[in-house]
N, CA, C and O atoms as a GROMACS GRO file, in nm:
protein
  440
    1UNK      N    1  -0.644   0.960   0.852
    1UNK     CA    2  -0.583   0.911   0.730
    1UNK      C    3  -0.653   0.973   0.609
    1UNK      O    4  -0.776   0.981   0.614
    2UNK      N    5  -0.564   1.034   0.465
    2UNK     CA    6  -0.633   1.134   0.415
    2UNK      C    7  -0.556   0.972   0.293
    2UNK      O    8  -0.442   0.927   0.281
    3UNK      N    9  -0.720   0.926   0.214
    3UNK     CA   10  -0.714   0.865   0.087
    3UNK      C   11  -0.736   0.928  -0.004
    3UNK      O   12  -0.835   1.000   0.002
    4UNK      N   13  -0.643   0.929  -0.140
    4UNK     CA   14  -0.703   0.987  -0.279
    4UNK      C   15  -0.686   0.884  -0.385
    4UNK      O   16  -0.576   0.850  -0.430
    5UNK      N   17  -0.802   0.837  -0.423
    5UNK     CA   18  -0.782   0.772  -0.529
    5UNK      C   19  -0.843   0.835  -0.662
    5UNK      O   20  -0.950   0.894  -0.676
    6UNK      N   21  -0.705   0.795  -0.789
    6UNK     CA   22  -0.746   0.846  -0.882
    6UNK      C   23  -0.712   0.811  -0.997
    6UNK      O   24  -0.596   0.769  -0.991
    7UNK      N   25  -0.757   0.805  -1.112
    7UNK     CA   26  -0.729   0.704  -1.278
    7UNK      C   27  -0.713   0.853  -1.372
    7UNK      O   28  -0.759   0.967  -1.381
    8UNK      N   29  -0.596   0.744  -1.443
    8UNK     CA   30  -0.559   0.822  -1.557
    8UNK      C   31  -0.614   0.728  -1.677
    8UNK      O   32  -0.616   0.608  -1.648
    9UNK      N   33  -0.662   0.764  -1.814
    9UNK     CA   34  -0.734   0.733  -1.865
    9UNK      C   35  -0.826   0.603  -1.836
    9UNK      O   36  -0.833   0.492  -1.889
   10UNK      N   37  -0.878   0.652  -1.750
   10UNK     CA   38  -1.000   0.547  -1.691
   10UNK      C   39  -1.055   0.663  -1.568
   10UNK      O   40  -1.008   0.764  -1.515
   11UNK      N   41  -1.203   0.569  -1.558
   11UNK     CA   42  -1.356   0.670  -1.459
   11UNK      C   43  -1.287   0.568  -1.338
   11UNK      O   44  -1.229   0.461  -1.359
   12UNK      N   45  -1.308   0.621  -1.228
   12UNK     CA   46  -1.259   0.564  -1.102
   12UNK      C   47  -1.469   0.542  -1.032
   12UNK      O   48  -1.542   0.630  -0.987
   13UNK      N   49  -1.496   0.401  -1.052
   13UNK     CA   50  -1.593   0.358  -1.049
   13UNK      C   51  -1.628   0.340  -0.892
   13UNK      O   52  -1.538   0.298  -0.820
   14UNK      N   53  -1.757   0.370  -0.835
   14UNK     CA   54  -1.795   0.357  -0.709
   14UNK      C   55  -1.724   0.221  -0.651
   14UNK      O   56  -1.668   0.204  -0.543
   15UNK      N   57  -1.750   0.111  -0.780
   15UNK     CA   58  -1.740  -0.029  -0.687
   15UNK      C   59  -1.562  -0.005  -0.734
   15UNK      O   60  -1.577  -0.121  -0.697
   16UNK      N   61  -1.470   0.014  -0.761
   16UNK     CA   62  -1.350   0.044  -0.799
   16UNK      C   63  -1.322   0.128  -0.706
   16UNK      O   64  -1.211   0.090  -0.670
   17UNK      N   65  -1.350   0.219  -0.642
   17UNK     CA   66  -1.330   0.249  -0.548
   17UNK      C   67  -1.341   0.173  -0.380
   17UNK      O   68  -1.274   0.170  -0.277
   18UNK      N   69  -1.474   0.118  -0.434
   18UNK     CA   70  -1.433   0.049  -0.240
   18UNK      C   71  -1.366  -0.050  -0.241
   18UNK      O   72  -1.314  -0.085  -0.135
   19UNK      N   73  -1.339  -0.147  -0.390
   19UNK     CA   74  -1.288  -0.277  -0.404
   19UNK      C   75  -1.099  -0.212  -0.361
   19UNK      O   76  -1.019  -0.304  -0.344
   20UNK      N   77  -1.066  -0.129  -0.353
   20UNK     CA   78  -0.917  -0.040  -0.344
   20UNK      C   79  -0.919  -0.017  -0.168
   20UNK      O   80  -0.832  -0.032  -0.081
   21UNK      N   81  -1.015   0.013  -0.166
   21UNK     CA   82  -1.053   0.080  -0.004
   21UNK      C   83  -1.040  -0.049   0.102
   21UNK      O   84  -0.963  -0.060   0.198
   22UNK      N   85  -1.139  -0.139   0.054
   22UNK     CA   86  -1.136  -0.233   0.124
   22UNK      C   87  -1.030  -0.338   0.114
   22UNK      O   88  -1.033  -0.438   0.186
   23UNK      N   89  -0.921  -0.312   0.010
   23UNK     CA   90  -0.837  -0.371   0.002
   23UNK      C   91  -0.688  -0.314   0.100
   23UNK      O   92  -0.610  -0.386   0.164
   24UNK      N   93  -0.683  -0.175   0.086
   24UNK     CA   94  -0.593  -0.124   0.178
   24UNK      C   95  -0.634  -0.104   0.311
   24UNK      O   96  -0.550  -0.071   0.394
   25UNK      N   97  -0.754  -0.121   0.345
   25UNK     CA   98  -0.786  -0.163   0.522
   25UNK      C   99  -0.701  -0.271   0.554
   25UNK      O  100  -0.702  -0.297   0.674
   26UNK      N  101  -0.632  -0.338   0.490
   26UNK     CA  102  -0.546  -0.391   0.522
   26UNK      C  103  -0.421  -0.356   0.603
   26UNK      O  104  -0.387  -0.395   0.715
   27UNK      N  105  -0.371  -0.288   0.532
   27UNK     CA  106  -0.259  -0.198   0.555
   27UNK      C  107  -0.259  -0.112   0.674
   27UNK      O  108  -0.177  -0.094   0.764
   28UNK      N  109  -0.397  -0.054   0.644
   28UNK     CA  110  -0.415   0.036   0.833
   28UNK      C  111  -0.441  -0.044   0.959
   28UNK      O  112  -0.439   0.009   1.070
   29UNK      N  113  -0.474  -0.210   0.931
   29UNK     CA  114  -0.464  -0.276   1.066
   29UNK      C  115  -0.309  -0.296   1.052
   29UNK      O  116  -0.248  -0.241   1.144
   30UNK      N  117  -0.244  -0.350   0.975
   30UNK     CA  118  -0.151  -0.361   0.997
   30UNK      C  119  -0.026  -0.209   1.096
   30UNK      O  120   0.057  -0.209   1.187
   31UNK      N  121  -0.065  -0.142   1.035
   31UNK     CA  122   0.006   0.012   1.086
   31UNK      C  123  -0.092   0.088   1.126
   31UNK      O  124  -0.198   0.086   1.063
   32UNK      N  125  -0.070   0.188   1.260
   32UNK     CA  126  -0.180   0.236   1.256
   32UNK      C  127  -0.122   0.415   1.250
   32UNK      O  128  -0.209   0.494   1.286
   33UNK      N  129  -0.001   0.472   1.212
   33UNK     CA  130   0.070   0.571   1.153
   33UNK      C  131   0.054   0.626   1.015
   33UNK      O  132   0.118   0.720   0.966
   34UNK      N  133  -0.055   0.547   0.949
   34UNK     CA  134  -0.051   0.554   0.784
   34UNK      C  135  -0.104   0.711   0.778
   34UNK      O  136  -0.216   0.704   0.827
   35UNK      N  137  -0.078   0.844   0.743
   35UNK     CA  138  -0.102   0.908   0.737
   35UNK      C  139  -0.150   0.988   0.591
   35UNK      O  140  -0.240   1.071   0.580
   36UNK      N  141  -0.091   0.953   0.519
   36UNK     CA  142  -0.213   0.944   0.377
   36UNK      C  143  -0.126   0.875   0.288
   36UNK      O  144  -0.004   0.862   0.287
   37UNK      N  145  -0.234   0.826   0.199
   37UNK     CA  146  -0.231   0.715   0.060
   37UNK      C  147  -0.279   0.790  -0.049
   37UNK      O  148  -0.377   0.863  -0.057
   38UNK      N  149  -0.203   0.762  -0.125
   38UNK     CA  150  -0.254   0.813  -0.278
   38UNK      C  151  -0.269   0.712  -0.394
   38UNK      O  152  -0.154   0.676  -0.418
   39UNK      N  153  -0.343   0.656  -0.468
   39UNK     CA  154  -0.352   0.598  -0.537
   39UNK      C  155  -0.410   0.583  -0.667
   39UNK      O  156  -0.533   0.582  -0.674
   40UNK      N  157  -0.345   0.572  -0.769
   40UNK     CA  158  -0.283   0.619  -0.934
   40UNK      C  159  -0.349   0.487  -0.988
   40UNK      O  160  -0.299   0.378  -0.957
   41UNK      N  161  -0.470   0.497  -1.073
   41UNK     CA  162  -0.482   0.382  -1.152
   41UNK      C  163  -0.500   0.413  -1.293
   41UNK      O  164  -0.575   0.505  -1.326
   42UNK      N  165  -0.433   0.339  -1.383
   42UNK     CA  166  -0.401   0.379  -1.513
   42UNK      C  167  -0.428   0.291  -1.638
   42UNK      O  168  -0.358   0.191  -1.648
   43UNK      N  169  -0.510   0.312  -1.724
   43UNK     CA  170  -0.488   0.203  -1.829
   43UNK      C  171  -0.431   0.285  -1.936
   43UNK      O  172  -0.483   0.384  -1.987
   44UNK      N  173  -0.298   0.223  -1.969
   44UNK     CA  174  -0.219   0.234  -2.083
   44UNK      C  175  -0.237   0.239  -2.199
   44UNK      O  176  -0.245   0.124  -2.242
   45UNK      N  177  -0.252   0.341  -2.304
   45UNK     CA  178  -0.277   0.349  -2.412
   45UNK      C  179  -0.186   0.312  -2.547
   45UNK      O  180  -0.236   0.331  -2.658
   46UNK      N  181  -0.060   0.261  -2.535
   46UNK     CA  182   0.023   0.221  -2.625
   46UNK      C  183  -0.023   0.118  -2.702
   46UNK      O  184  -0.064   0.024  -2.634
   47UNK      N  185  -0.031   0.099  -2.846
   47UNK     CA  186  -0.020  -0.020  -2.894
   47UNK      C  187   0.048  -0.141  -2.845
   47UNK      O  188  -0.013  -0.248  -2.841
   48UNK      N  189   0.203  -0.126  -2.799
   48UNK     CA  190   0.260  -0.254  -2.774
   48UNK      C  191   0.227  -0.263  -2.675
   48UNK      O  192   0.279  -0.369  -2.640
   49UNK      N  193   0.155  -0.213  -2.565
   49UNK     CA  194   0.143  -0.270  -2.433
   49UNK      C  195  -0.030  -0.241  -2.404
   49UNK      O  196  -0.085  -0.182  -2.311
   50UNK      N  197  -0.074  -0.292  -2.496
   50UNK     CA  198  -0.234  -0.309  -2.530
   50UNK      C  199  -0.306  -0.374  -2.421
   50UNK      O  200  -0.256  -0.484  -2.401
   51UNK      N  201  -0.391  -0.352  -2.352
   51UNK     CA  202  -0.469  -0.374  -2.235
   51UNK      C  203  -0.383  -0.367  -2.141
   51UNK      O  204  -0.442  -0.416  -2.045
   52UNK      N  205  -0.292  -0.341  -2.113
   52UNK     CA  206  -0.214  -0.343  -2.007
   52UNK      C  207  -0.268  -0.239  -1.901
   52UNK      O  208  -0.317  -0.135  -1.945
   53UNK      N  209  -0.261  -0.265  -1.737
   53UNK     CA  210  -0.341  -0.160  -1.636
   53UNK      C  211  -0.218  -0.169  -1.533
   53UNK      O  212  -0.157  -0.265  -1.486
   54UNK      N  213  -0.208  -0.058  -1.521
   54UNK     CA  214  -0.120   0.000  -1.393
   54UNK      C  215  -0.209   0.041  -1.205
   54UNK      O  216  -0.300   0.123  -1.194
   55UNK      N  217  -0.171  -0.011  -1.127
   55UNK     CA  218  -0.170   0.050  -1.029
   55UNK      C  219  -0.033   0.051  -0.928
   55UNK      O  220   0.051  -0.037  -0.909
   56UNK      N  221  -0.048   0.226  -0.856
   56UNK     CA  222   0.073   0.271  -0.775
   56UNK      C  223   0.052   0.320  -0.652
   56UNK      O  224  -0.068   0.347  -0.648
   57UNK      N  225   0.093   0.342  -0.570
   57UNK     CA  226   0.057   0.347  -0.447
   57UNK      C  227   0.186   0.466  -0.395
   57UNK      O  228   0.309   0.460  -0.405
   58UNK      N  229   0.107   0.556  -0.346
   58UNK     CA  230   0.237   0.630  -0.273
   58UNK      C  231   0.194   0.640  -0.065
   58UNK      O  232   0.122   0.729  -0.020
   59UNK      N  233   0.232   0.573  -0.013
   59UNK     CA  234   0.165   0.589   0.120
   59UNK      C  235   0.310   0.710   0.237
   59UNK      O  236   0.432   0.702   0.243
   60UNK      N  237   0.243   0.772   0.284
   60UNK     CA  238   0.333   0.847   0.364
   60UNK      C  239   0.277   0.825   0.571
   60UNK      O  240   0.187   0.877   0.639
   61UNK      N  241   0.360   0.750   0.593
   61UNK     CA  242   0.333   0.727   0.698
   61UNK      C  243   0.458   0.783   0.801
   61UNK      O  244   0.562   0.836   0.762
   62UNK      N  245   0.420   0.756   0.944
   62UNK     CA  246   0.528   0.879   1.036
   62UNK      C  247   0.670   0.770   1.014
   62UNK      O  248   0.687   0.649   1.024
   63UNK      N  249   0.760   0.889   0.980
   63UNK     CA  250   0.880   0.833   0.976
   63UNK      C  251   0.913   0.809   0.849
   63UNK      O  252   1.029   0.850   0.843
   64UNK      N  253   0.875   0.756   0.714
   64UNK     CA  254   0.892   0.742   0.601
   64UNK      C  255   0.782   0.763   0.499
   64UNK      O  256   0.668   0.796   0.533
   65UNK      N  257   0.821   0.741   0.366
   65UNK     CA  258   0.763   0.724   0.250
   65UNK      C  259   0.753   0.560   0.159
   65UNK      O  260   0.856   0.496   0.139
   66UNK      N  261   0.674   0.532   0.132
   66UNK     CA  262   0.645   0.374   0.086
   66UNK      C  263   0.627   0.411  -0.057
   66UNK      O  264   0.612   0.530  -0.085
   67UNK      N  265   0.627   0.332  -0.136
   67UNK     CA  266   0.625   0.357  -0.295
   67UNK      C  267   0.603   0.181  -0.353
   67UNK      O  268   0.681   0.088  -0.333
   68UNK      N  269   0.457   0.180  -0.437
   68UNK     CA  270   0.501   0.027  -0.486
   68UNK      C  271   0.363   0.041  -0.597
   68UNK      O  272   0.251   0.092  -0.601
   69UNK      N  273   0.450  -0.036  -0.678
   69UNK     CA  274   0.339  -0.033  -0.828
   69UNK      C  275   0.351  -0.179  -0.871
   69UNK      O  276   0.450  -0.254  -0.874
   70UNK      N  277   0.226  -0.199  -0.905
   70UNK     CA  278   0.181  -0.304  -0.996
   70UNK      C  279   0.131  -0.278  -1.168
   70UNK      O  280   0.081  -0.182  -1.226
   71UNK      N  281   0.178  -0.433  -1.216
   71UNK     CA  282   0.104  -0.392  -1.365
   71UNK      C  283   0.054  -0.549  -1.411
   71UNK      O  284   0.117  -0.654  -1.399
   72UNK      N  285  -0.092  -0.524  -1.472
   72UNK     CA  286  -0.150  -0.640  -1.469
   72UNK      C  287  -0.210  -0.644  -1.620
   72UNK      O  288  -0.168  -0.552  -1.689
   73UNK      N  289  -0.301  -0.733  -1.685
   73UNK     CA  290  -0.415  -0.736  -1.750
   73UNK      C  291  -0.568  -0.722  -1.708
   73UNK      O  292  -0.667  -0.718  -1.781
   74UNK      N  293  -0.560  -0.714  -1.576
   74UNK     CA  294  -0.676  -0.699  -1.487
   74UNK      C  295  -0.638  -0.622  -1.418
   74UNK      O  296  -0.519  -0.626  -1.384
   75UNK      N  297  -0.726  -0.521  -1.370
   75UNK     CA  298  -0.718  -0.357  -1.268
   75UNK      C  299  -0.673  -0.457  -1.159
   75UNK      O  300  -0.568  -0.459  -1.095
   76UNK      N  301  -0.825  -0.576  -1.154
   76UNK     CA  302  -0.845  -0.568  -0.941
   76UNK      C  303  -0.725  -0.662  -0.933
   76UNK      O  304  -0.681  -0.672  -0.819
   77UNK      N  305  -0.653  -0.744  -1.041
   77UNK     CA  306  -0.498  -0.840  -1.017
   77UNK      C  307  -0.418  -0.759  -0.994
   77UNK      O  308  -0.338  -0.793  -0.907
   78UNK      N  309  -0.398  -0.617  -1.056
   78UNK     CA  310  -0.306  -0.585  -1.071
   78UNK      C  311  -0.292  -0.451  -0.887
   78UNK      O  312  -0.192  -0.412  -0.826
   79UNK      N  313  -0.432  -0.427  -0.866
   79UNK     CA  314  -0.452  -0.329  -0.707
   79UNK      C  315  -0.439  -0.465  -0.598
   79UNK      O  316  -0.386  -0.444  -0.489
   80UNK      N  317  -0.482  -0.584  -0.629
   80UNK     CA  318  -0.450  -0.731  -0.538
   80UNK      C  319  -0.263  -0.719  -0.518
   80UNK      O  320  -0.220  -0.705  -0.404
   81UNK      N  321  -0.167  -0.726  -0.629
   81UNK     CA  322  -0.050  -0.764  -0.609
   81UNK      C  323   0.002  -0.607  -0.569
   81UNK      O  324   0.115  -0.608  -0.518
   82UNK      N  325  -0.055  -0.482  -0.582
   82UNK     CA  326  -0.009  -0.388  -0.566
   82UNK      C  327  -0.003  -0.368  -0.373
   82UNK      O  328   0.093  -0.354  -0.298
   83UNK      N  329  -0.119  -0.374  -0.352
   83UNK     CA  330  -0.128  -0.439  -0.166
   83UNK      C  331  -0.060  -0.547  -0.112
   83UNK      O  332  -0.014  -0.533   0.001
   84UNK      N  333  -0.041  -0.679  -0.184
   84UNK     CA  334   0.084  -0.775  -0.140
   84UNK      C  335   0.182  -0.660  -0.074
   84UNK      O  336   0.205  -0.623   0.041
   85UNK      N  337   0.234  -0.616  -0.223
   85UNK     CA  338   0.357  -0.536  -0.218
   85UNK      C  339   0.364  -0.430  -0.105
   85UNK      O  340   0.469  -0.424  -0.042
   86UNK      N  341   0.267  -0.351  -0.076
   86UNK     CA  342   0.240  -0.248   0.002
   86UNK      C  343   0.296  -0.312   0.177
   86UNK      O  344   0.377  -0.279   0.265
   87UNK      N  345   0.193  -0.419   0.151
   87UNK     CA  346   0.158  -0.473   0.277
   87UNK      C  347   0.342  -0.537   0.357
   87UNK      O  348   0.387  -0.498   0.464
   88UNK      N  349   0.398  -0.620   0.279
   88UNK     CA  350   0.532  -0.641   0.287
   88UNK      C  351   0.627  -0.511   0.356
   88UNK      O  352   0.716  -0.520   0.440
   89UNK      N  353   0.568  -0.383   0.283
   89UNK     CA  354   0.675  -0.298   0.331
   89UNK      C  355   0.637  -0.212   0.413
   89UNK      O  356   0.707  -0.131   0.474
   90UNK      N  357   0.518  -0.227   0.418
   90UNK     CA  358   0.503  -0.122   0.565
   90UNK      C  359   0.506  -0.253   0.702
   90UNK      O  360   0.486  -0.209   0.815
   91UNK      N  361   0.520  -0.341   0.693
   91UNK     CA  362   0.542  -0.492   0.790
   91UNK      C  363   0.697  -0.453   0.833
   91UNK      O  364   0.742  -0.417   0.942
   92UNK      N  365   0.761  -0.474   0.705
   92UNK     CA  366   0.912  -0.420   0.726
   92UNK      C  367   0.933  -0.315   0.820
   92UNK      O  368   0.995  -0.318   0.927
   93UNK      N  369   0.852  -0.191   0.746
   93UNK     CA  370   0.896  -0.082   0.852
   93UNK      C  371   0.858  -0.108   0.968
   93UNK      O  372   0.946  -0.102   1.054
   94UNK      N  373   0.770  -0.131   0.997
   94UNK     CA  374   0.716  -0.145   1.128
   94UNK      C  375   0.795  -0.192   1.252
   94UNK      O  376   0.794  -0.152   1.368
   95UNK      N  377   0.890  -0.332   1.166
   95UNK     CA  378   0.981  -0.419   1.259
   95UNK      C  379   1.087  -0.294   1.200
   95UNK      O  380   1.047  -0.212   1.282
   96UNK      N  381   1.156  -0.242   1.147
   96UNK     CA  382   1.237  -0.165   1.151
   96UNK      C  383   1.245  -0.027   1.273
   96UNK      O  384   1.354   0.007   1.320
   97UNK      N  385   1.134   0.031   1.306
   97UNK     CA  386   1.080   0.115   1.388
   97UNK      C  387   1.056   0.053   1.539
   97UNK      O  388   1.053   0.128   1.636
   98UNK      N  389   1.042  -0.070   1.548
   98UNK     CA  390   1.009  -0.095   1.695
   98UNK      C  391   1.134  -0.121   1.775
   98UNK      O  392   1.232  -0.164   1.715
   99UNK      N  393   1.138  -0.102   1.880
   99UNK     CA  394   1.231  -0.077   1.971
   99UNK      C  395   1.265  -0.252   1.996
   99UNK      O  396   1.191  -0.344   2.033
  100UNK      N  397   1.364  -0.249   1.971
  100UNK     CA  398   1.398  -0.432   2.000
  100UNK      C  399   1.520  -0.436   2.118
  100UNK      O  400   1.564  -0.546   2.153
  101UNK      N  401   1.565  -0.323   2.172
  101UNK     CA  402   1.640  -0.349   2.263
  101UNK      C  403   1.534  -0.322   2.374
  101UNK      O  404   1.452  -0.231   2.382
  102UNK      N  405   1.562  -0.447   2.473
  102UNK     CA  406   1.420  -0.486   2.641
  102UNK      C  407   1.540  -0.420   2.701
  102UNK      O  408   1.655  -0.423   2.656
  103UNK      N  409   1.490  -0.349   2.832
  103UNK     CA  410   1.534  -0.362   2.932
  103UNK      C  411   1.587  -0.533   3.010
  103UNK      O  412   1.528  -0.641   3.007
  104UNK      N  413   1.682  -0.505   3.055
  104UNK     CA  414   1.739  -0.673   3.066
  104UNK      C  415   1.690  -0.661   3.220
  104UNK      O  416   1.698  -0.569   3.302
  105UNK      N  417   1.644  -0.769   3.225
  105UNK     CA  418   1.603  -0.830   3.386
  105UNK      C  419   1.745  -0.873   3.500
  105UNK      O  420   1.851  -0.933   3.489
  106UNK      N  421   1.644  -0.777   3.644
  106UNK     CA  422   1.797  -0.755   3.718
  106UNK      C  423   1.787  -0.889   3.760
  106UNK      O  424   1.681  -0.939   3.796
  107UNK      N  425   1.929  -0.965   3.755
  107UNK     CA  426   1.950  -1.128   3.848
  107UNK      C  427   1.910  -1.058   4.002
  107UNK      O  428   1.929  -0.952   4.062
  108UNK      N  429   1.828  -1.218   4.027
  108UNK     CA  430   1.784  -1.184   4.162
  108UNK      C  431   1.906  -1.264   4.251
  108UNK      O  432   1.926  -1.385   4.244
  109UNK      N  433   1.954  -1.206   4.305
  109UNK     CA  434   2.096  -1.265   4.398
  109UNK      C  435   2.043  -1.300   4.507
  109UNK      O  436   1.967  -1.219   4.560
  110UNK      N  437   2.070  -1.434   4.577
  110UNK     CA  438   2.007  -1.528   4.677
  110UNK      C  439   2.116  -1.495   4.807
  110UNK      O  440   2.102  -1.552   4.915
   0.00000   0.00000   0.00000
């Protein structure tokens, strides 16, 4: 699994980094196909949307592409609801991808 994490106007901090890391170990017990994550953290420079912090997530795992962004007043609220989100849809895929038709059991005839 190839991680990149990285901030746009903002330093991507040691503990900001594992607090992200250890938050998407989540995601790789959950799936174990995750084949790389990229992750975009941003604090917004606009006046009207003043402290406002972005995080986005692009994960590419076998079979599809995942995409999910959060936006908070707090980084680690806003990388917390960004993994909810993550976590939901690679769950989805997962049950989308597994084989749900069983082989049907032969009647045993007496």
């Amino acid at each position: 699994m190839n991680l990149t994490i990285s901030g746009h106007h903002l330093e991507v901090t040691p503990a900001l980094r594992s607090y992200v890391t250890s938050k998407l170990d989540r995601i790789t017990k959950h799936f174990d196909s995750v084949v790389d994550i990229k992750v975009l953290l941003t604090v917004e420079k606009q006046k009207e949307k003043e402290g406002r912090q972005r995080a986005e997530c692009n994960i590419h795992v076998k079979g599809n592409d995942l995409f999910a962004e959060s936006a908070h007043q707090d980084l680690y609220a806003a990388v917390d609801e960004l993994v909810d989100k993550l976590d939901r849809q690679v769950s989805k895929h997962k049950e989308k991808i597994q084989d749900h038709h069983h082989a049907s059991t032969k009647r045993m005839i007496q």
